[in-house]
C-alpha positions as CSV (number, residue, x, y, z in Angstrom):
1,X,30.0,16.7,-32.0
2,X,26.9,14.6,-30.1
3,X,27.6,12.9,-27.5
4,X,27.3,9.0,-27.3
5,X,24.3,7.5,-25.8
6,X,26.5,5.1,-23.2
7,X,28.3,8.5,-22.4
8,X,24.5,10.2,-21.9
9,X,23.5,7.5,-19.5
10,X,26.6,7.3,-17.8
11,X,25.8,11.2,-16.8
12,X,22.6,10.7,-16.1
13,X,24.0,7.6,-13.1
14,X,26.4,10.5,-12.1
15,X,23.3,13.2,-11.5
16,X,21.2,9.8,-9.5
17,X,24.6,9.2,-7.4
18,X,24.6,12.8,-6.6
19,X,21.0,12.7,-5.2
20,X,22.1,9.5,-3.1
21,X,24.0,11.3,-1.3
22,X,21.8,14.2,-0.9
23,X,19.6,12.1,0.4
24,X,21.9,10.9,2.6
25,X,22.3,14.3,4.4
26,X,18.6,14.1,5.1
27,X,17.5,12.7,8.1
28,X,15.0,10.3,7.9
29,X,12.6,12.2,10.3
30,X,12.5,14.7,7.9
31,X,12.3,12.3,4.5
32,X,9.4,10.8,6.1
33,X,7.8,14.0,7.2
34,X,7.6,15.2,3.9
35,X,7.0,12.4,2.0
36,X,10.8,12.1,0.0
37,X,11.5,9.0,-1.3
38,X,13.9,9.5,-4.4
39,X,13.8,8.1,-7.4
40,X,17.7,6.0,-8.0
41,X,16.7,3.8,-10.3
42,X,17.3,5.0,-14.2
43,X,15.7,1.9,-15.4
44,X,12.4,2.7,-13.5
45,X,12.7,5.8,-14.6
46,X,12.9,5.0,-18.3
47,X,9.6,2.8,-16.8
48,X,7.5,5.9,-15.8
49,X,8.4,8.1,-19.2
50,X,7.8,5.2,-21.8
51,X,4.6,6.6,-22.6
52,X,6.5,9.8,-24.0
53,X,7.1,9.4,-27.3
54,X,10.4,8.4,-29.1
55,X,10.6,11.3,-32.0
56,X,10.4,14.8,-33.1
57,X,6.9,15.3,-31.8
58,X,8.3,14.9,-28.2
59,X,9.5,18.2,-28.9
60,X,5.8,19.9,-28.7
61,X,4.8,18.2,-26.3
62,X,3.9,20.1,-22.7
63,X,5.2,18.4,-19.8
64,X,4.6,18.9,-15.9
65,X,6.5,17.2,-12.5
66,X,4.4,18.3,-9.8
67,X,6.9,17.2,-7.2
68,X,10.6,17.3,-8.9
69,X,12.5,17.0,-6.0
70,X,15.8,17.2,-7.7
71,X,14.7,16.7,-11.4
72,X,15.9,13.2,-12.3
73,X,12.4,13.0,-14.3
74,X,13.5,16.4,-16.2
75,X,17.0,15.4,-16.9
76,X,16.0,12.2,-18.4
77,X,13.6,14.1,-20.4
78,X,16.3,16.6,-21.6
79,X,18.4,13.3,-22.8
80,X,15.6,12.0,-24.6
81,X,14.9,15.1,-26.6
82,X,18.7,15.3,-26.9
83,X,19.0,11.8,-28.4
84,X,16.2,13.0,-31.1
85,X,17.5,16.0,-31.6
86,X,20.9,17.4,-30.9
87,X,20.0,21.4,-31.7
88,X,20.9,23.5,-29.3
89,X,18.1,26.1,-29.9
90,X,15.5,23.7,-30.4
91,X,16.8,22.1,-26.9
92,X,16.8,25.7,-24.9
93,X,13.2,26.4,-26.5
94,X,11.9,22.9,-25.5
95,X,13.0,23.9,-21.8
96,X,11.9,27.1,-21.7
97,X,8.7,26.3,-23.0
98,X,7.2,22.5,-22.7
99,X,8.9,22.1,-19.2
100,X,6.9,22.7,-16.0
101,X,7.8,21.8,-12.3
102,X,6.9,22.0,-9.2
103,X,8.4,21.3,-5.2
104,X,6.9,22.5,-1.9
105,X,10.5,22.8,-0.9
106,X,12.5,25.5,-2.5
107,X,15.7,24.5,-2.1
108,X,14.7,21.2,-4.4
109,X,13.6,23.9,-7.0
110,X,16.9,25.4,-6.9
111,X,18.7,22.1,-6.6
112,X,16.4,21.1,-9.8
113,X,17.4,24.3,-11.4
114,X,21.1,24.2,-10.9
115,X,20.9,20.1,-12.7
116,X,19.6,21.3,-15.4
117,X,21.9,23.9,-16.4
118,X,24.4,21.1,-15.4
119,X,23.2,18.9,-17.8
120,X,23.0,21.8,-20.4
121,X,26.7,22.7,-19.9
122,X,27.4,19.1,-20.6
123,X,25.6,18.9,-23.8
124,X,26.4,22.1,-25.6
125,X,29.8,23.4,-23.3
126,X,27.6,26.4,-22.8
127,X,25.8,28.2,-19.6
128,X,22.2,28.6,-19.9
129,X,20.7,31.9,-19.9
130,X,17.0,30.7,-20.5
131,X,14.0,30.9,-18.2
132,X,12.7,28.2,-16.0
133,X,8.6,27.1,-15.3
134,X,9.3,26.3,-11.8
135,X,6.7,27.3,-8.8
136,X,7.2,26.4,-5.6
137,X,3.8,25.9,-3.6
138,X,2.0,22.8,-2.3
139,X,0.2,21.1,-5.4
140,X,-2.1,19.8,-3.3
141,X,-4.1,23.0,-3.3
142,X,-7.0,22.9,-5.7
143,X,-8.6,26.2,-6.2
144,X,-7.7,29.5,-6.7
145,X,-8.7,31.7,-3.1
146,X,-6.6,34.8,-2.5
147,X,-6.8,34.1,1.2
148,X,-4.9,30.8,0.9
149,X,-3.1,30.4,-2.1
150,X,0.2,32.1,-3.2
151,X,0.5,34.0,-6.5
152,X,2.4,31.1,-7.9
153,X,-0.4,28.9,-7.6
154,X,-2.9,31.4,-9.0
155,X,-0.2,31.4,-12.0
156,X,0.0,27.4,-12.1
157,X,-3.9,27.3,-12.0
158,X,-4.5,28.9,-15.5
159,X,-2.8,25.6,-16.8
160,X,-5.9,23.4,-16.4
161,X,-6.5,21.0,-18.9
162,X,-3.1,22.3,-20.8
163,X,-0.4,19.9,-20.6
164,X,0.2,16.6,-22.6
165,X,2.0,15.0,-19.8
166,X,2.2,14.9,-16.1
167,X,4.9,12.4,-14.9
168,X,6.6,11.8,-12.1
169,X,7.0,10.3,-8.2
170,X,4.7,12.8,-5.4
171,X,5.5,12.2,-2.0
172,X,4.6,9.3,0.1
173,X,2.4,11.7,2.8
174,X,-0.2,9.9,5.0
175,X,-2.8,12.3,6.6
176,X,-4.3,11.0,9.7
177,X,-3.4,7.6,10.3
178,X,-1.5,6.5,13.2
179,X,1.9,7.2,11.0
180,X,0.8,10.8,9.7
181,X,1.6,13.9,9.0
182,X,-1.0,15.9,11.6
183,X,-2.9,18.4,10.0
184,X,-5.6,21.2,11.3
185,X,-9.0,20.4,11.0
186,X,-9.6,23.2,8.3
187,X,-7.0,21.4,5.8
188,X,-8.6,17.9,6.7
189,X,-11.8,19.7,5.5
190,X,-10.8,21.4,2.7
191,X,-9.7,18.1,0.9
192,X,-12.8,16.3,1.8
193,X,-15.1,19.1,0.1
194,X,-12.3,20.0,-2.7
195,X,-12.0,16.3,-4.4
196,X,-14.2,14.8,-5.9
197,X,-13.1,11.7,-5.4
198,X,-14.1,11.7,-1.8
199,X,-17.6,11.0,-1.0
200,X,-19.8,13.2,1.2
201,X,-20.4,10.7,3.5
202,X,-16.1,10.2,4.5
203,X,-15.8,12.5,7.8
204,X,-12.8,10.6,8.4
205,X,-10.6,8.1,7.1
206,X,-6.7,7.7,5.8
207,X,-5.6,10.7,3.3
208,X,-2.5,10.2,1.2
209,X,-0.8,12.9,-0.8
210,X,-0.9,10.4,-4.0
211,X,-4.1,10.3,-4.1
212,X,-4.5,14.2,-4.1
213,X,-1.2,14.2,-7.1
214,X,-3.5,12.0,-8.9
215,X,-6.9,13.8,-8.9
216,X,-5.4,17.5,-9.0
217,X,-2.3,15.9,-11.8
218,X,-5.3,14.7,-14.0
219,X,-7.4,18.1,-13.7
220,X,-4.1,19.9,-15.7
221,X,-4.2,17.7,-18.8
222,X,-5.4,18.0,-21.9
223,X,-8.0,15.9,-23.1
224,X,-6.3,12.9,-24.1
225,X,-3.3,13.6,-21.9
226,X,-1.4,11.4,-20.0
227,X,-0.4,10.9,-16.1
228,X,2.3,8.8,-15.5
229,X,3.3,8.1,-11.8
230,X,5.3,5.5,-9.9
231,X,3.5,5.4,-6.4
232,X,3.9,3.4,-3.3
233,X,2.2,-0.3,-3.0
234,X,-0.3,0.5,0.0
235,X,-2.4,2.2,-3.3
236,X,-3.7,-1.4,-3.5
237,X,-4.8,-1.1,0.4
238,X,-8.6,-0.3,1.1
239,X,-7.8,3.4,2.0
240,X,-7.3,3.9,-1.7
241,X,-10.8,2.7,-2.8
242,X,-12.1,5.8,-4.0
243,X,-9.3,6.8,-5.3
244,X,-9.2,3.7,-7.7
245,X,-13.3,4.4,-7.6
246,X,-12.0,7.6,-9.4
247,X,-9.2,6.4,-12.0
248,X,-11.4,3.3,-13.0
249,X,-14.7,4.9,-13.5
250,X,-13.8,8.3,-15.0
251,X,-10.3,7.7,-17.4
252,X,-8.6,5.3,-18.9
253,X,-5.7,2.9,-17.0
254,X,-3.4,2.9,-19.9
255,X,-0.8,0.1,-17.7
256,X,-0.3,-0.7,-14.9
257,X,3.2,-1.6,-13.6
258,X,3.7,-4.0,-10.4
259,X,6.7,-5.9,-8.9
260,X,9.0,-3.0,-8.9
261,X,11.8,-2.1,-5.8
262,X,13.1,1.0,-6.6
263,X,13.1,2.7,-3.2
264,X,15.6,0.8,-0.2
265,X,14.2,3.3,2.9
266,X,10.1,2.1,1.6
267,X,8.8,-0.7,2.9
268,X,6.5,-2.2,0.7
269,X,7.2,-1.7,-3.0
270,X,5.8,0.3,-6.0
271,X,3.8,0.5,-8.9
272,X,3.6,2.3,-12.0
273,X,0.1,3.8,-13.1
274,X,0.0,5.3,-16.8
275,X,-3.7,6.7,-16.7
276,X,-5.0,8.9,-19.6
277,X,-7.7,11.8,-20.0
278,X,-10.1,9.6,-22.0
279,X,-13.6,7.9,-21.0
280,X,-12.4,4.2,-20.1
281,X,-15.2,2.3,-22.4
282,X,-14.0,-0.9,-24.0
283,X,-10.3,-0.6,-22.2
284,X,-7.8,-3.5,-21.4
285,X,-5.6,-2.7,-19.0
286,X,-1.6,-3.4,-20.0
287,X,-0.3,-5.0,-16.9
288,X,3.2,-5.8,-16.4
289,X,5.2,-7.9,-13.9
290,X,8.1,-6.0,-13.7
291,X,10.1,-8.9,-11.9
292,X,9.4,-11.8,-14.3
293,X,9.2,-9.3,-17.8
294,X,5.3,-11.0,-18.6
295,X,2.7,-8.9,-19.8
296,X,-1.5,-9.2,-19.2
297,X,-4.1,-7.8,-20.6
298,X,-7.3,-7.1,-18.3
299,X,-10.8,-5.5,-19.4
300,X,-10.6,-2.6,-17.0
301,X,-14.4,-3.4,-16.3
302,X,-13.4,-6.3,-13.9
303,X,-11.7,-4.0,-11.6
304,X,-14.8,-1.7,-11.4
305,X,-16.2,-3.3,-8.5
306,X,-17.8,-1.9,-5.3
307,X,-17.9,-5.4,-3.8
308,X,-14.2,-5.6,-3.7
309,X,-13.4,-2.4,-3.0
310,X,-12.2,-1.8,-7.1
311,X,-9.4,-3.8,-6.2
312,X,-6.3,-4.4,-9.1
313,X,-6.8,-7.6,-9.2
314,X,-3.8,-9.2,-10.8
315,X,-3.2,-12.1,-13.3
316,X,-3.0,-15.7,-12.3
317,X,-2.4,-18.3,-14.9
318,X,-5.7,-20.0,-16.6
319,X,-5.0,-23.4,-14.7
320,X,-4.5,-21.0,-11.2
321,X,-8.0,-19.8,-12.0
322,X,-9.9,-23.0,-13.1
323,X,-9.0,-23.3,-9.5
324,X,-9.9,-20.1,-7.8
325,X,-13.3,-20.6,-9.5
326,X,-13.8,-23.9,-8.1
327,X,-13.5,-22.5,-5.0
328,X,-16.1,-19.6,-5.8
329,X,-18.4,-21.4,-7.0
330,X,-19.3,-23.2,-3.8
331,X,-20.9,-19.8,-2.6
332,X,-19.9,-20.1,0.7
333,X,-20.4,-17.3,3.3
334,X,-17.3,-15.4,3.8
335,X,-16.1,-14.7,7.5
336,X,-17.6,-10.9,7.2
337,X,-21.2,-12.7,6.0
338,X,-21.3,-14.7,8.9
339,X,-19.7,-12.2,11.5
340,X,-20.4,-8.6,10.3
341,X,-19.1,-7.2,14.0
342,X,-15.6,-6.4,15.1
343,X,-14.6,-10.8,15.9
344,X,-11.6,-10.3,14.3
345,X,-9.6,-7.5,15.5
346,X,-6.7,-6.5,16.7
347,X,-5.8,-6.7,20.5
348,X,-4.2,-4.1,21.8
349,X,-2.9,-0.6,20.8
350,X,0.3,0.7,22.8
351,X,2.0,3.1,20.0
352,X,5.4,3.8,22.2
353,X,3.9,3.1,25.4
354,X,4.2,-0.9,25.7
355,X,6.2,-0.2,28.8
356,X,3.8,1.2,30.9
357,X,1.6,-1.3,30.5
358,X,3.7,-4.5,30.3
359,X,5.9,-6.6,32.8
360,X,7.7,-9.6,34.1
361,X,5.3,-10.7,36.6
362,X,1.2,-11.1,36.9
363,X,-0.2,-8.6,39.1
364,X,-1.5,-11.0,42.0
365,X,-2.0,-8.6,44.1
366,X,-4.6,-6.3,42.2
367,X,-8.4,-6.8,41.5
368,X,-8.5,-4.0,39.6
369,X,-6.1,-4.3,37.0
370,X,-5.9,-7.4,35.3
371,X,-3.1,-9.6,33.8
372,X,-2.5,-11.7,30.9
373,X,0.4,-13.4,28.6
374,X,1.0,-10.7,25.8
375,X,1.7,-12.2,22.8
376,X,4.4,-10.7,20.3
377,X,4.1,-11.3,16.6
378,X,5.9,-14.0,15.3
379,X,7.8,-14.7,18.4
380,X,4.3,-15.0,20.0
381,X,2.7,-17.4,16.9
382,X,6.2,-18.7,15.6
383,X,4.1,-21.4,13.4
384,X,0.6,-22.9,12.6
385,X,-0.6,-24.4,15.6
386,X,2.3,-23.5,17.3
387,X,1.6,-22.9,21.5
388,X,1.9,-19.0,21.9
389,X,5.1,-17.6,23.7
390,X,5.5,-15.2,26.0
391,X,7.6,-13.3,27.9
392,X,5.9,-10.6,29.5
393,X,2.7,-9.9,30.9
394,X,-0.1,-6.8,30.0
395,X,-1.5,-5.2,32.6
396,X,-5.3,-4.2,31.6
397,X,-5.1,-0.7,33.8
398,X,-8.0,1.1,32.8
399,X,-7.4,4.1,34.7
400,X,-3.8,4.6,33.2
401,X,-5.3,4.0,29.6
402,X,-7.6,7.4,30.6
403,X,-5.1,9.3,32.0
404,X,-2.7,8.6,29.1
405,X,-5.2,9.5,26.5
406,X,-6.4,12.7,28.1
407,X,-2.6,13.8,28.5
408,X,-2.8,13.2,24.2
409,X,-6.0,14.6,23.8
410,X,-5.2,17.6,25.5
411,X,-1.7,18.0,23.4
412,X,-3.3,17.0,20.2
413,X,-6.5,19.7,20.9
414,X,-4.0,22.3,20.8
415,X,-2.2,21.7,17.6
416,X,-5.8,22.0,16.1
417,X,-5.9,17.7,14.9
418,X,-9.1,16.3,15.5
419,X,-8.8,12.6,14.5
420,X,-7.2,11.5,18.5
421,X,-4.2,10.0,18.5
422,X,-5.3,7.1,21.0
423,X,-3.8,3.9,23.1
424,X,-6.3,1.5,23.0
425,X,-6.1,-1.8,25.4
426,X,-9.3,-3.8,23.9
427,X,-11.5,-6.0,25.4
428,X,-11.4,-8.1,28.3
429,X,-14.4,-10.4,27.1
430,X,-11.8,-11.4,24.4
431,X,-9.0,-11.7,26.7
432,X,-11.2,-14.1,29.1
433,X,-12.7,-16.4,26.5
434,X,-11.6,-18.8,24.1
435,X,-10.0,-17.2,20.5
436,X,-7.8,-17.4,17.4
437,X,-4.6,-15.6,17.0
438,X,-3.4,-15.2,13.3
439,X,-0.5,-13.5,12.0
440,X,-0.2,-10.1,10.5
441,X,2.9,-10.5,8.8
442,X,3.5,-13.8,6.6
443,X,4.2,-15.1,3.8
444,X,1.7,-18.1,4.3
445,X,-1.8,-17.9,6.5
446,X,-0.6,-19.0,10.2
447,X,-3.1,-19.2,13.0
448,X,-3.4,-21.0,16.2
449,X,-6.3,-21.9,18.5
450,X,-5.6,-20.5,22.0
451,X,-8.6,-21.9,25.4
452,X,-6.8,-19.9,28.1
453,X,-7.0,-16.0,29.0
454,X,-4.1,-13.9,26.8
455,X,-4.1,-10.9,24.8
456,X,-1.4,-9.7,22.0
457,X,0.0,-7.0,20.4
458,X,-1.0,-5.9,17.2
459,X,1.2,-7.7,15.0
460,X,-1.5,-10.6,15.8
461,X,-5.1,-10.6,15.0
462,X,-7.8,-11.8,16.8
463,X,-11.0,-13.6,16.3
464,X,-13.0,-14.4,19.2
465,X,-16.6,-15.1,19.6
466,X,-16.6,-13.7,23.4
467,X,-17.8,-16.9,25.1
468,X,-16.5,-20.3,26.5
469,X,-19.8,-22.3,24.6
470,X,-19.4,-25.3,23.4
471,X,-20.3,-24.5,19.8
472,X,-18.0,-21.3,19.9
473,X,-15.1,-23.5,20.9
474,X,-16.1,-25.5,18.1
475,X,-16.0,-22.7,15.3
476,X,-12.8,-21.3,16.6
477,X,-11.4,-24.5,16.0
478,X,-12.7,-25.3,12.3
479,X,-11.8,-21.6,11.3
480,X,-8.1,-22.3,12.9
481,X,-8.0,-25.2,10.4
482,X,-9.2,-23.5,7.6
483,X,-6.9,-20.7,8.2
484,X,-4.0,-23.2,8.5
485,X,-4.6,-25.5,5.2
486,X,-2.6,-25.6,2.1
487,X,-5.8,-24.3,-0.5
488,X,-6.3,-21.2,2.1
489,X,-2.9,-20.0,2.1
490,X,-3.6,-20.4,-1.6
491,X,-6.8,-18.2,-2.1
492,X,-5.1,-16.0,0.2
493,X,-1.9,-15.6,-1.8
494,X,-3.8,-15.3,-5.4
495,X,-6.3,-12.8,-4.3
496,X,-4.3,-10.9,-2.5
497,X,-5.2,-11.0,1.0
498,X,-1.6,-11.5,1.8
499,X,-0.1,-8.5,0.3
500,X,3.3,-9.2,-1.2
501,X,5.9,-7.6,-2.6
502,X,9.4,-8.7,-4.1
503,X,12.0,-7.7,-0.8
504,X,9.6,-6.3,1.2
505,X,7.0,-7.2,4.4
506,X,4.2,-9.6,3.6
507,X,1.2,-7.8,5.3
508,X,-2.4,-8.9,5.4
509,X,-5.0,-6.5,6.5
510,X,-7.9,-7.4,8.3
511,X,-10.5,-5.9,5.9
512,X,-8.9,-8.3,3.3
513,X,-8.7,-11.6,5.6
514,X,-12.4,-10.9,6.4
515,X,-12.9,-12.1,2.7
516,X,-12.3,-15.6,3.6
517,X,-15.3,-18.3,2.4
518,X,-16.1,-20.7,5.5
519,X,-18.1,-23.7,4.3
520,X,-21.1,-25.1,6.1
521,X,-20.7,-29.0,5.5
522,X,-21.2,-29.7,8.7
523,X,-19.6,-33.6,8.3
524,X,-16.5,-30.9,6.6
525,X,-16.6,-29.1,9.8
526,X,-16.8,-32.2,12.4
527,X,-13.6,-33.9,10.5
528,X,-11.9,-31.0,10.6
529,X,-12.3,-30.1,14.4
530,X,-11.6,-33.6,15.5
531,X,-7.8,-33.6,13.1
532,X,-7.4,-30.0,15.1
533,X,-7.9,-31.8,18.1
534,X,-5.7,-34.8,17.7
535,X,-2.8,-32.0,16.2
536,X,-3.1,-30.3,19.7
537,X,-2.8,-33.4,21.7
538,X,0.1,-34.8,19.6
539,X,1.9,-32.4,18.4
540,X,4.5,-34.8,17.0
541,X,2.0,-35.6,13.9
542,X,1.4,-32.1,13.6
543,X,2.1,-32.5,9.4
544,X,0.2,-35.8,8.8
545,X,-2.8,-34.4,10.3
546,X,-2.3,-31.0,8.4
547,X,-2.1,-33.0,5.1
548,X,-5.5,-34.8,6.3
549,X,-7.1,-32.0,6.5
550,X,-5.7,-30.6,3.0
551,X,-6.7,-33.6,1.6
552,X,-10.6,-33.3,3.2
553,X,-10.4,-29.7,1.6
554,X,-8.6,-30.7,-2.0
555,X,-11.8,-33.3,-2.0
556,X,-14.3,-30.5,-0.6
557,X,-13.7,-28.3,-4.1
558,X,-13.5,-31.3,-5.9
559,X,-9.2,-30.9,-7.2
560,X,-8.1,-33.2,-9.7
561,X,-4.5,-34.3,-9.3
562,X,-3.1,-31.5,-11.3
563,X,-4.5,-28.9,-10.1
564,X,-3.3,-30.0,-6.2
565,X,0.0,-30.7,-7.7
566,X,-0.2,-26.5,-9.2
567,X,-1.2,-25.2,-5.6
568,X,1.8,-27.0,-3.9
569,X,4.1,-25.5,-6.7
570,X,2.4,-22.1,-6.4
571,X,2.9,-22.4,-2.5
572,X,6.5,-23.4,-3.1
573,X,7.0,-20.5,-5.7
574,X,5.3,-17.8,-3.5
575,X,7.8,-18.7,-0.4
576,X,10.6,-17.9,-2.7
């Protein structure tokens, strides 16, 4: 007798409760060395395999999981064809046949193995004796050489352009960033020349395993097949450009899946990217909000943009973007037009080594090494115009700095990682003059102007025009206004430039916050200065004077009542 769908699901929650607390027994270290973040959700799961379909045809169809970790993509698969049909030949064949997978780690192939026989037993009471398509190799390896690759990749290989399906979740692995996973210079290489969709010019630069899943996962469909993938958030970040270059350009972005939280240990969300084997043309691109259950439909042109990077841009409502293109249409210079060289920056670079550089007390005493009050996040810039806090003070030692870095150097040299793992103390022209500090990590644009000598760490950015002038002092001022009005926390929250996901860390990235538009009024600018002024001399009217300026900006883009009344409720919707 069949078994009952509720009583299918409910073994499927027992085989994701079993991985919890496998994953459980894996340290962190090692989760995050490798890139394993599993998959507990069944309802995001169901997500990543809607594009399989729902009768007998799902049968014929080939299907690969290039990183199965313990086969919770497989096993819902199996159900699925169960539900459709309950033969127990037709199921063993289906298996043995239309079923490929795939680990670097071969205890997750057995692991993946030994579930679905599980599952097997639990469908038909009876053991199975079939074979399994499993290979256990590193599928980011491209090409077949008999000097690096294992047998089971040369096997794998001959399934280019064969499968229907590719589905799954690859590991979260960053390649030389300052959280990486180091690797020799030769590997570095061999992925620059082996993808395509790096260009020759890219010596260096972020790698992430997805993006490798992605171009090598596509290279074994069919034409017409399909690559389904739930991937981390950061794909949005500009290290992914030419990866997005890639999907955009080349193939079709079937949907594209946002607002998920599916992984507790990741910090900054997920997203779901369908993509098929086909020329994109005339596409629209299905995109779904996974927390409000709202669907969109974008020309998949719009995102094929060099300008921004080929940026997802997401949805806003027709009313948010009268509004947006108000604001666009003034053709203002943004921040990078007007200040192409590194102004806004972060300070300092420590990695673990804040202590040796950081104190209690100014160093009087030296006139070599300098002092100054080291700013901390959002302890250091608790609010806009806030007066920064401190508690310790950075020492600017030049000669340790040296010494550290050669002590790194000489370690890194020998594990064969060219791209330096470096401290980095900055500038002292910044330090000295007058700047901006803005905040890395918010849910709303915060900055505050700062006239006297500090530094911070790099939860703060920095824009400083590296002189005490009297017109510098003047910009630094009108920029901390913009920064701190209503209408640019706005622009910043609709486009993006503070990246946001439902339960997770706000971040904004200084490539994105460079994208701000600074008008030229100059009778704009003088207003604005003088209510910056009058906020840092009475603090007490801090939010009449921040309205003032809203209002000089609301009139400035030329708002109608409505539309102000929509950015306050946006704002208001955005802080949760």
């Amino acid at each position: 007798m069949p078994l009952k769908i509720e009583n299918l699901n409910q073994t499927f929650d027992d085989f994701l409760n079993n991985q919890v607390k496998l994953e459980n027994k894996l340290c962190l270290q090692m989760r995050k060395q490798n890139g394993i973040f599993f998959t507990k959700s069944s309802l995001v799961i169901d997500s990543v395999l809607e594009c399989l379909p729902n009768d007998k045809s799902l049968l014929s169809k080939t299907i690969l999981e290039p990183s199965c970790g313990q086969g919770v993509f497989l096993l819902r698969i199996i159900i699925k064809v169960y539900i459709i049909c309950q033969e127990e030949i037709a199921i063993k064949e289906f298996i043995e046949t239309n079923l490929y997978f795939v680990d670097i780690d071969p205890h997750m192939i057995e692991q993946t193995k030994k579930n679905i026989s599980e599952l097997y037993m639990i469908l038909f009471q009876k053991s199975f004796d079939g074979k399994f398509n499993c290979y256990c190799l590193d599928f980011t390896l491209i090409k077949p050489n008999l000097d690096l690759f294992p047998n089971d990749f040369l096997d794998l290989y001959n399934f280019y352009n064969k499968f229907d399906y590719i589905i799954g979740n690859p590991p979260y692995v960053t390649l030389y960033g300052r959280r990486d996973k180091k690797k020799n210079e030769g590997q570095r290489i061999y992925y620059l020349n082996q993808y395509s969709q790096f260009p020759s010019e890219l010596k260096n630069g972020k790698i992430n395993y997805v993006m490798l899943f992605i171009e090598h996962g596509i290279k074994f469909l069919k034409p017409t097949g399909t690559l389904s993938f739930i991937v981390d958030l950061s794909f949005l970040e500009t290290a992914y450009k030419y990866c997005r270059k890639y999907i955009i350009q080349n193939y079709t972005l079937r949907k594209f899946v946002y607002n998920i939280k599916s992984f507790e240990s990741v910090a900054s969300g997920q997203i779901i990217l369908v993509i098929d084997k086909i020329s994109p043309k005339l596409n629209e691109v299905k995109v779904v909000n996974s927390e409000k259950n709202s669907i969109y439909y974008i020309p998949q042109s719009n995102w094929n943009s060099p300008d921004d990077e080929f940026q997802f841009r997401l949805p806003s409502s027709s009313d948010l973007t009268d509004i947006l293109n108000k604001i666009f249409s003034k053709q203002d210079p943004t921040l990078k037009a007007l200040y192409p060289t590194k102004n806004l920056r972060t300070c300092v670079m420590l990695l673990d080594m804040e202590h040796l550089f950081t104190g209690t007390n100014p160093l009087h005493y030296s006139d070599v090494v300098k002092s100054y009050p080291y700013y901390r996040g959002s302890t250091g810039v608790k609010y806009k115009y806030s007066k920064p806090y401190y508690e310790k003070y950075f020492y600017y030692d030049k000669s340790l700095q040296d010494q550290v870095n050669d002590q790194l150097k000489e370690e890194l040299t020998a594990q064969g990682i060219k791209n330096k793992k470096r401290i980095g103390l900055g500038e002292t022209v910044v330090y000295d003059n007058p700047k901006v500090y803005i905040r890395q990590s918010a849910k709303e644009l915060i900055a505050t102007f700062d006239p006297n000598p500090s530094t911070a760490n790099n939860s703060l950015y920095v824009f400083s025009l590296r002189d005490k002038k009297d017109e510098s002092i003047f910009f630094l001022k009108y920029l901390c206004g913009l920064i701190n009005s209503s209408i640019y926390t706005f622009f910043a929250q609709q486009r993006r430039i503070i990246r946001y996901n439902t339960g997770k860390q706000p971040q904004i990235k200084v490539s994105d916050l460079y994208q701000i538009f600074i008008p030229s009024e100059s009778e704009l600018q003088k207003k604005i200065v003088i209510l910056v002024d009058e906020i840092y001399e009475n603090p007490e009217f801090c939010d009449v004077l921040k309205a003032e300026i809203d209002q000089l900006l609301f009139n400035y883009y030329q708002l109608e009542r409505n539309q102000i009344t929509l950015i306050k409720k946006s704002l208001e919707s955005f802080a949760g």
